[in-house]
Structure formats: C-alpha cells, structure tokens
SETOR-663828 format. One line per 10 residues: number of its first residue (from 1); for each residue x, y, z of C-alpha. Coordinates in Angstrom, 2 decimals. Layout:
BEGIN
NUM> X/Y/Z ~ ...
This chain:
BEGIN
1> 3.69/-1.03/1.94 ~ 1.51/-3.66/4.10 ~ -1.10/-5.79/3.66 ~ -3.74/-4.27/1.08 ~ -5.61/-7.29/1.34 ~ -6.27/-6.78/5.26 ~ -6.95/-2.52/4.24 ~ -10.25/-2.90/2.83 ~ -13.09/-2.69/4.29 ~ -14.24/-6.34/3.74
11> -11.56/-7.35/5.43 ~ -12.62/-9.82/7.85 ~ -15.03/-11.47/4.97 ~ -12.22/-11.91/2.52 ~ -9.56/-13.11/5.32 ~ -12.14/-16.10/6.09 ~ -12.77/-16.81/1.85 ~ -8.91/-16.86/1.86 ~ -8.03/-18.41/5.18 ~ -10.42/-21.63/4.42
21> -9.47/-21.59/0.41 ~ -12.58/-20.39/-0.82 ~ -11.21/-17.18/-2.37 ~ -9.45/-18.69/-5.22 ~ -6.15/-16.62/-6.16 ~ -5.41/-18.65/-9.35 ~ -6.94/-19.97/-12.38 ~ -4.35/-20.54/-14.18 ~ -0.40/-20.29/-12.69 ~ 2.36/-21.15/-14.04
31> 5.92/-23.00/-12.04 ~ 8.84/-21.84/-12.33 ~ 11.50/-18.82/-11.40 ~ 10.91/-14.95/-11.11 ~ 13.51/-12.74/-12.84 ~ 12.47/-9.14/-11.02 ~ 13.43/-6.09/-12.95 ~ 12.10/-3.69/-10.12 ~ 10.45/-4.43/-6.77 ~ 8.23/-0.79/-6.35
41> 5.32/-2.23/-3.39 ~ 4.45/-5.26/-2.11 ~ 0.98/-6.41/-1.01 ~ -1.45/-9.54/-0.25 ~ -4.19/-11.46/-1.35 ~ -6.12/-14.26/-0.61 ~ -4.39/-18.02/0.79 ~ -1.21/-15.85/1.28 ~ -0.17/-15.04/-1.78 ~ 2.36/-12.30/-2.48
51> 2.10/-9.34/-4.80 ~ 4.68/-7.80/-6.55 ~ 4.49/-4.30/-8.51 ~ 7.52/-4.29/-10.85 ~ 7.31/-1.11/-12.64 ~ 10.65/-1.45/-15.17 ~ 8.94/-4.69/-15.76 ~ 5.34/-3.60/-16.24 ~ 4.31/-6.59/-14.20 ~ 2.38/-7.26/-11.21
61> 3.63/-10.74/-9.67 ~ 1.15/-13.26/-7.74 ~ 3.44/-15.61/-6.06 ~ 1.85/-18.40/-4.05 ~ 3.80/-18.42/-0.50 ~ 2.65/-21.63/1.09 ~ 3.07/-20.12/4.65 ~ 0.84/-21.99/7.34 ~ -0.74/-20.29/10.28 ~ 2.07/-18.90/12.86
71> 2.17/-20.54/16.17 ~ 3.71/-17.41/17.63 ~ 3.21/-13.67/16.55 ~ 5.71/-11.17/16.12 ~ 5.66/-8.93/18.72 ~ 8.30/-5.94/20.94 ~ 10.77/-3.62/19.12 ~ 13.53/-5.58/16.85 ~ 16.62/-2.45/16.80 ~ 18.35/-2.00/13.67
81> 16.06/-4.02/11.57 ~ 18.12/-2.40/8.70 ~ 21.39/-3.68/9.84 ~ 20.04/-7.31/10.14 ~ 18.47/-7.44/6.47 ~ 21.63/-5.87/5.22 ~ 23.57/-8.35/6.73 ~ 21.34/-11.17/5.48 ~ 22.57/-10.66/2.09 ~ 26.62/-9.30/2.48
91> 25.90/-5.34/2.04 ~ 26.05/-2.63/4.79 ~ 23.72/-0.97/6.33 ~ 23.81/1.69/3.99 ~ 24.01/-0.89/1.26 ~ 20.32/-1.24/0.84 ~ 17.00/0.96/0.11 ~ 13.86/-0.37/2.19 ~ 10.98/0.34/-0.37 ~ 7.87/-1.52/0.96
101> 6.67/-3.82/4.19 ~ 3.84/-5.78/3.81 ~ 2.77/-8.46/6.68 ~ 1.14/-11.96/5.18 ~ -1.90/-12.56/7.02 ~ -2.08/-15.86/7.03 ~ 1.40/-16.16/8.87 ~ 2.13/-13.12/10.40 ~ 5.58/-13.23/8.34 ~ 6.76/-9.42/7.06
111> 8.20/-8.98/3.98 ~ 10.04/-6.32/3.10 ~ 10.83/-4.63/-0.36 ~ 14.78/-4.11/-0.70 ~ 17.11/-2.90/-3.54 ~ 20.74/-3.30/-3.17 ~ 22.69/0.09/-3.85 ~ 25.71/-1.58/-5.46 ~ 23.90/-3.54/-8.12 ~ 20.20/-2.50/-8.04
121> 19.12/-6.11/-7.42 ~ 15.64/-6.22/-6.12 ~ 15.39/-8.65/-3.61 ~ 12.45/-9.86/-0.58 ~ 13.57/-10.21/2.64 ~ 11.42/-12.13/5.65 ~ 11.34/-11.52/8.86 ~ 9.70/-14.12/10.99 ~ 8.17/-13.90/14.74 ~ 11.44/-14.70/16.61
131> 12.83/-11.98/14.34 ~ 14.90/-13.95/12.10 ~ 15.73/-12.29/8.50 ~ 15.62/-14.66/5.62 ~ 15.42/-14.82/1.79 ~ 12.37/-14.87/-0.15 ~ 13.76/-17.46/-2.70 ~ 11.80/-17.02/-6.41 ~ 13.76/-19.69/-8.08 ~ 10.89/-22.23/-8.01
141> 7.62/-20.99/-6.83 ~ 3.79/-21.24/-8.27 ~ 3.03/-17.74/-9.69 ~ 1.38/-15.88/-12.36 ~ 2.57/-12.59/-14.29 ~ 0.49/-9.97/-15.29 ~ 1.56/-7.43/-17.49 ~ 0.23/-3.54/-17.72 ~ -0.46/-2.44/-20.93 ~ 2.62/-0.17/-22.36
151> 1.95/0.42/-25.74 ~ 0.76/4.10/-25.54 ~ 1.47/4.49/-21.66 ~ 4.84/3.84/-20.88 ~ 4.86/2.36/-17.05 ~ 7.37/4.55/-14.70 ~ 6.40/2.64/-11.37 ~ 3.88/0.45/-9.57 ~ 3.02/2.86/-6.71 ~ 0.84/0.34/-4.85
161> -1.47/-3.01/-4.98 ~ -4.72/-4.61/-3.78 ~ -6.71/-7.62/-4.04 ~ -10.62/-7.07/-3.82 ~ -13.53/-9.15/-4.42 ~ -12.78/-10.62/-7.76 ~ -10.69/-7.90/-8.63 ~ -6.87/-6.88/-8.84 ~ -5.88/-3.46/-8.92 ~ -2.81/-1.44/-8.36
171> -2.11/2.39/-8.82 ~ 0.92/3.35/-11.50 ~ 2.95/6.41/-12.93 ~ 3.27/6.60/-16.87 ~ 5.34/8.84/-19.35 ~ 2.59/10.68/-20.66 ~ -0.07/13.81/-19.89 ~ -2.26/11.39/-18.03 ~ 0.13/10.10/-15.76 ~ -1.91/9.07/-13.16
181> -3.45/5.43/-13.96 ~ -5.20/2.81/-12.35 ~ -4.56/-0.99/-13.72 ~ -7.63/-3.69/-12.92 ~ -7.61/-7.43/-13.99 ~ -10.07/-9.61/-12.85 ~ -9.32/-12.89/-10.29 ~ -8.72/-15.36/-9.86 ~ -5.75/-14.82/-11.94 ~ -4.83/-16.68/-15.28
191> -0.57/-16.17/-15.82 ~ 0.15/-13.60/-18.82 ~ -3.84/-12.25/-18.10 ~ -4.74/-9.24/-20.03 ~ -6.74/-6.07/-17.70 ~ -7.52/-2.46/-18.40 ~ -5.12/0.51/-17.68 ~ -7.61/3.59/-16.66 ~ -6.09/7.05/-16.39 ~ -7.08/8.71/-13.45
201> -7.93/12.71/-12.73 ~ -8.13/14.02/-9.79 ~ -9.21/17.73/-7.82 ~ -6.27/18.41/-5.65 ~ -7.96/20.59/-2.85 ~ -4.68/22.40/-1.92 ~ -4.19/23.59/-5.80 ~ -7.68/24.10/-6.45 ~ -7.48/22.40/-9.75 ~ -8.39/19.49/-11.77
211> -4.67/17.39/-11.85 ~ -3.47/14.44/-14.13 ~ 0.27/14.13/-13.57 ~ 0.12/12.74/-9.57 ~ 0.03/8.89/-9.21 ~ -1.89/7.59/-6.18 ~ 1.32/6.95/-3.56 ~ -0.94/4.79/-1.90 ~ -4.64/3.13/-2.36 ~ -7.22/1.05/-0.57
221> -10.32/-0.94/-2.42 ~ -13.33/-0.36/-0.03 ~ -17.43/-1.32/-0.74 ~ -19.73/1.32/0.23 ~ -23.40/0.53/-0.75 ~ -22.73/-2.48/-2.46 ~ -20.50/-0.90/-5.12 ~ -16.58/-1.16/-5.27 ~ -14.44/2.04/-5.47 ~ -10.64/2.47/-4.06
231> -9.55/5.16/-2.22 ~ -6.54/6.79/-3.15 ~ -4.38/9.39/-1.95 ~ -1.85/12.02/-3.76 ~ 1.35/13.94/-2.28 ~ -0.45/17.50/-0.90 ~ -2.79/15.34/0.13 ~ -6.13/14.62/-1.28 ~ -7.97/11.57/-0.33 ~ -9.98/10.57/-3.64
241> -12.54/7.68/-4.22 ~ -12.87/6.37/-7.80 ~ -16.02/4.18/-8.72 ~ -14.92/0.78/-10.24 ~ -17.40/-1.24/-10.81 ~ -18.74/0.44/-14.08 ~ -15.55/1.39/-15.76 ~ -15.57/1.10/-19.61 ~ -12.11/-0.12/-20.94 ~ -9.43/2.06/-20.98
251> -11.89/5.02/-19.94 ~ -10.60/8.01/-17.99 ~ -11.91/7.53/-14.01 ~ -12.82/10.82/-12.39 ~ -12.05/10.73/-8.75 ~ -14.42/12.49/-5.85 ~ -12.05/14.15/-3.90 ~ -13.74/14.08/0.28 ~ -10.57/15.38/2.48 ~ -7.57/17.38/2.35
261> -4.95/16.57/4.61 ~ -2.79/19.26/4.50 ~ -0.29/20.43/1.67 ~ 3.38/19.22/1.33 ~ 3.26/15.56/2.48 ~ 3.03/12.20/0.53 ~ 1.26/9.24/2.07 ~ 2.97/6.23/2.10 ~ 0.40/3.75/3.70 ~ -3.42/3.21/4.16
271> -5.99/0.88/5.78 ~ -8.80/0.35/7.47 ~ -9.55/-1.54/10.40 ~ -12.20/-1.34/13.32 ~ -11.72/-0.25/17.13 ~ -14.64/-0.03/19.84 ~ -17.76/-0.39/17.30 ~ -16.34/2.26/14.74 ~ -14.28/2.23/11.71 ~ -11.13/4.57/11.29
281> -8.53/4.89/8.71 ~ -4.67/5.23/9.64 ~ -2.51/6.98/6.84 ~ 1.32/7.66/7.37 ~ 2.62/10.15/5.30 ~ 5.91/12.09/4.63 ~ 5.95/15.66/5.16 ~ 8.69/17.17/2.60 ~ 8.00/20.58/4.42 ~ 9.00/19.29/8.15
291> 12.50/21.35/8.25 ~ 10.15/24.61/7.67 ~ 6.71/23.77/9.12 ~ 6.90/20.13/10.91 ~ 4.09/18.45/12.63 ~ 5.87/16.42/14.45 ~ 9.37/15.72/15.83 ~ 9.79/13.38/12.54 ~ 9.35/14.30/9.21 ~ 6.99/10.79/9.03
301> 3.82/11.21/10.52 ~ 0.24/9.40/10.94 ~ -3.48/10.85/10.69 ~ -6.29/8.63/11.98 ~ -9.55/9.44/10.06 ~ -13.42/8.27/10.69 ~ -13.71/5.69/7.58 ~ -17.32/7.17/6.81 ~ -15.87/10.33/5.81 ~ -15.30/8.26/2.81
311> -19.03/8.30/2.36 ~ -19.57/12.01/1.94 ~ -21.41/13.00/-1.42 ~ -21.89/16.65/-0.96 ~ -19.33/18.44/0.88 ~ -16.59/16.88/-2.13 ~ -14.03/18.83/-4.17 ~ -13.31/22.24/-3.51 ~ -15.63/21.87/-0.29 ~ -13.71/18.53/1.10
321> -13.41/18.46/4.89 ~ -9.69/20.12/5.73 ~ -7.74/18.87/8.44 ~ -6.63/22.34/9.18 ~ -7.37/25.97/8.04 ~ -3.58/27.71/7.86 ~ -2.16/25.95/11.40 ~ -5.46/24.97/13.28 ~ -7.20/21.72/13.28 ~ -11.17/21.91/11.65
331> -12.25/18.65/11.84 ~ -12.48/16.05/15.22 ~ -12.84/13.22/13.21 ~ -9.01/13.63/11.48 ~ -6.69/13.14/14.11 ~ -2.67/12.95/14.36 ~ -1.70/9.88/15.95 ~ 1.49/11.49/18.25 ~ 2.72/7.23/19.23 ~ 3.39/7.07/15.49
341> 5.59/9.91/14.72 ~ 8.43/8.51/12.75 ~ 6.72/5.39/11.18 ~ 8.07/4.90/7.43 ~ 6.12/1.65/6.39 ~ 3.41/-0.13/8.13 ~ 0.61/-3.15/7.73 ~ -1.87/-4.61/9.88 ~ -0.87/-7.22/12.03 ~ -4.54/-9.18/12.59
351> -7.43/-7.05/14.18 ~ -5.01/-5.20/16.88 ~ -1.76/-4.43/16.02 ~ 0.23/-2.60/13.35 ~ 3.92/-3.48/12.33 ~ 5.98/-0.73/12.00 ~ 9.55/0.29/10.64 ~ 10.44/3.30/12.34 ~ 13.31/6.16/11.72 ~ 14.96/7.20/14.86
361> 16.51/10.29/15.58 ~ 19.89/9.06/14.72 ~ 18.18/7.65/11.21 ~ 18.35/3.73/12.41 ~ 15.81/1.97/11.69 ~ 13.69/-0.44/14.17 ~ 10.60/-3.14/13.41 ~ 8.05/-3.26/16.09 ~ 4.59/-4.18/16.41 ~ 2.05/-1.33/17.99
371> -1.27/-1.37/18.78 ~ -3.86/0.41/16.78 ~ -4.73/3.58/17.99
C-alpha cells in the first residue's frame, strides 16, 4: 500500500533524518530468517527499511533492506506487471493475489505484497527501474519483530503501517466488539518490543452513528500544531483524525471525524505531498457500488483533498464537509482525479510522481509511474 513513511506530512524532514542515518530505525535487531505467516500491507521507514503487517502472525516486521540510492528511476507504463511477478516465481497469472505496493524511498525499488493461490505462501516481490521482477529473499536479513498484543483482542489483519517521529503505528481488525484498533510502539525499535493496542471509535457520517466494528483500510501519521495524530479512513468513507500523543495504555481513542467521501467505497491508499505552494491529499478507493452508481469508468477511483481540511475543529462529525449531497459535488477543495480512474495500489515516487498498478478494462494489470495531480 506505498510508502507511509513518504505520506506524512513531515515528510521531507524525516526523508533527510533517514537518508543521512540520523533517524535511527533500530535499537536493538536481531539476524537471521523471516518465517511470514501472512503478508496484509507493506510500508517504509527511515534508512529504507521495510515494514511488514502479518496479521495471522500478530507481527509487524522491520527488515533492514540495504538498498543504496538508484542511479536511474523507474519511470513509463510496464504491461502486465501481474504476468511478470507471476512468472518470477512458477505460478500463472491468475496464480497470485497482489495485496500491497509500497515504493522504498531511498531506492526507488517497489515492492509488492503477493500471496500465492495454490499454497497461500506470502511472498515480496521487487521490481527495479529497468523493470526487472525479483525476490525479496528473508533468509538472512537484519530485522526486528514486534508482536500486537492478542491476549483479549484476537488480531484478524494488519490493515496498514507507518513510521512517525519516534513512533510506529499500524491500524488492525480484531475478533471482538471493538474491532477497530490502533497498535503504537515506540522507535527506534528493540526486536520482540512490547507497544499498546488502542481500540478505536469512530462517527461514520454516512450512518450517522458512533461505529466500533470498521478497521481503518488505510492511515497516515500527520503533525498539526506540534501534536501527532493519524488520519484514518473507513469503507463509506469517513476521514477521521485520532490524537496520539496523549494516549493512556490500552485506552479507547475517539476519532474526529472532518469529511465524508461518499458512501459505498473503501480506500485503499493515502498520502500527502505538496504541489505549487499547497498541500493536498490523494486517496484511491474502491467503490463496491460502481455496477449501480459508478463514478467512474472503473470501479477504483481517486479523490484529491486540500490537506488543511484535516485541520477543521468545528464543522466535525455529523457536520463534516461532504463531497457530495445525493449526486452533486459540495465542496471545491475534494476533487476526483479523472487520470487515475482504475488505480488499485499506489506510493509516492519522490516529490513528483506516483507509482501506480492499474486494472484495465480487460482486468490486466500494468505498473506505471504518473505525475501527481
């Protein structure tokens, strides 16, 4: 699901701190090989190292990558991108799920989240700038495990990941009433680390109720006044902020919700970056009521949002700003991006571009790098 490292807002800060060493992603790691029981989401943070949500594990991974700086950049359409990391590893096309993309940033190198159909083997993939598919091998790497806590929350899935300040969090589903539950641990990592499991509640706009059941499908850490909160967002489609800095131990988090994006979609992805002096957010999503009321020609779609709608303190809940009111747009600063209709993952790609795996019409699958809109 991309580069959460690159989607918050301190993005360009943090990239330096990791790019030169000084954000430290380990205190104590441990050598050795990674035995995945479930690759959910994917994600980044600091000197290039890879995270892993493994939900039937109840572990979040922090694998050190060693990848330099790239002396090319990925860049064009790559066709069939599904056929080529199928092939890589002796299945057909049809032989594999795609469940995540996330692009390192210090190497420009995408990795991509794939179960096998036959044998349910998670596996990472690569994909380099000239295009070329290869194996992320886990048989001897530097890494460190964290587990999520399980003894009264059973852990379903590890719905997404990010890396902020001295934080790690990630977004999860558990058996239980409060399903919805946000997992921090504080950095630089220690291997077998213990954090705090929060369970998260939530004002769906579209239901006009207080909800605890929805997992976050996606989530981004951002800093507004000084103070640390992640934005999250739910399937019929509520984009909440939670406050993190102050968070008692296993305390329930409130979120704020500040827009609705419409009912009957799921996002899958969300960042933010900058463009002409302003900050935006771009958030594709899945509509699961295309066939009967599509937005677009695909059932994947993007919005592009102002990021200091974020901000809003007031106009919250059951008065968050609507994209539309029954079929009409009511707000300028939430906008459909029309050049990404059909996008299924995405991640930054430095300050410009965006990679993308896009559905076709005939349901192949391509890789290409866009620019931001």
């Amino acid at each position: 699901m991309r580069n959460v490292f690159q989607r918050s807002i301190v993005f360009t800060a943090l990239v330096a701190l990791g790019a030169t060493g000084f954000a430290k992603p380990f205190e104590k790691a441990t050598h050795g090989k990674i035995e995945l029981k479930s690759v959910d989401v994917l994600g980044f943070g600091p000197d290039g190292v890879l995270l892993i949500g493994d939900g039937a594990g109840a572990s979040i991974y922090a694998v050190q990558t060693s990848e330099g700086k790239p002396t090319a950049q990925l860049s064009g359409t790559h066709a069939g991108i599904n056929k080529k990391l199928a092939a890589a590893i002796g299945a057909k096309p049809d032989g594999i799920e795609i469940l995540d993309l996330a692009v390192n940033p210090i190497s420009g190198t995408v990795y991509f989240a794939v179960r096998k159909q036959d044998d349910k083997l998670p596996i990472v993939l690569t994909v380099n700038a000239a295009g070329e598919v290869g194996l992320f091998a886990m048989d001897s790497v530097e890494y460190a495990r964290v587990q999520l806590p399980t003894k009264n929350s059973p852990i379903k899935k590890v719905s997404d990941v990010a890396w902020v300040d001295d934080k790690l969090i990630a977004s999860a589903g558990a058996a239980e009433e409060f399903a919805s539950k946000i997992f921090i641990v504080k950095t630089p990592l220690s291997h077998d680390a213990a954090g705090e499991l929060h369970s998260a509640e939530t004002y769906h706009v579209a239901h006009g109720k207080w909800e605890t059941k929805a997992p976050m499908s996606t989530i981004m850490p951002f800093q507004e006044d000084g103070k640390t909160y992640v934005a999250g967002a739910f399937a019929c489609t509520p984009v909440v902020k939670y406050p993190i800095d102050a968070l008692e131990p296993n305390a329930h988090v409130k979120g704020t919700s500040v827009i609705e994006l419409g009912s009957g979609n799921r996002p899958l992805d969300m960042f933010t970056y900058s463009k002409d002096g302003k900050e935006y957010v771009l958030s594709n999503t899945f509509r699961f009521h295309h066939a009967k009321s599509p937005v677009g020609p695909s059932p994947y779609w993007t919005v592009k949002f102002e990021r200091g709608l974020l901000d809003e303190e007031k106009n919250v809940n059951e008065k968050a700003v609507r994209r539309l009111s029954k079929d009409d747009p009511t707000a300028q600063k939430i906008t459909v991006v029309d050049a990404f209709h059909g996008v299924t993952q995405m991640d930054r790609l430095g300050e410009k571009d965006v990679v993308v795996l896009r559905e076709n019409a005939d349901k192949t699958l391509d890789l290409a790098v866009l620019a931001l809109p």
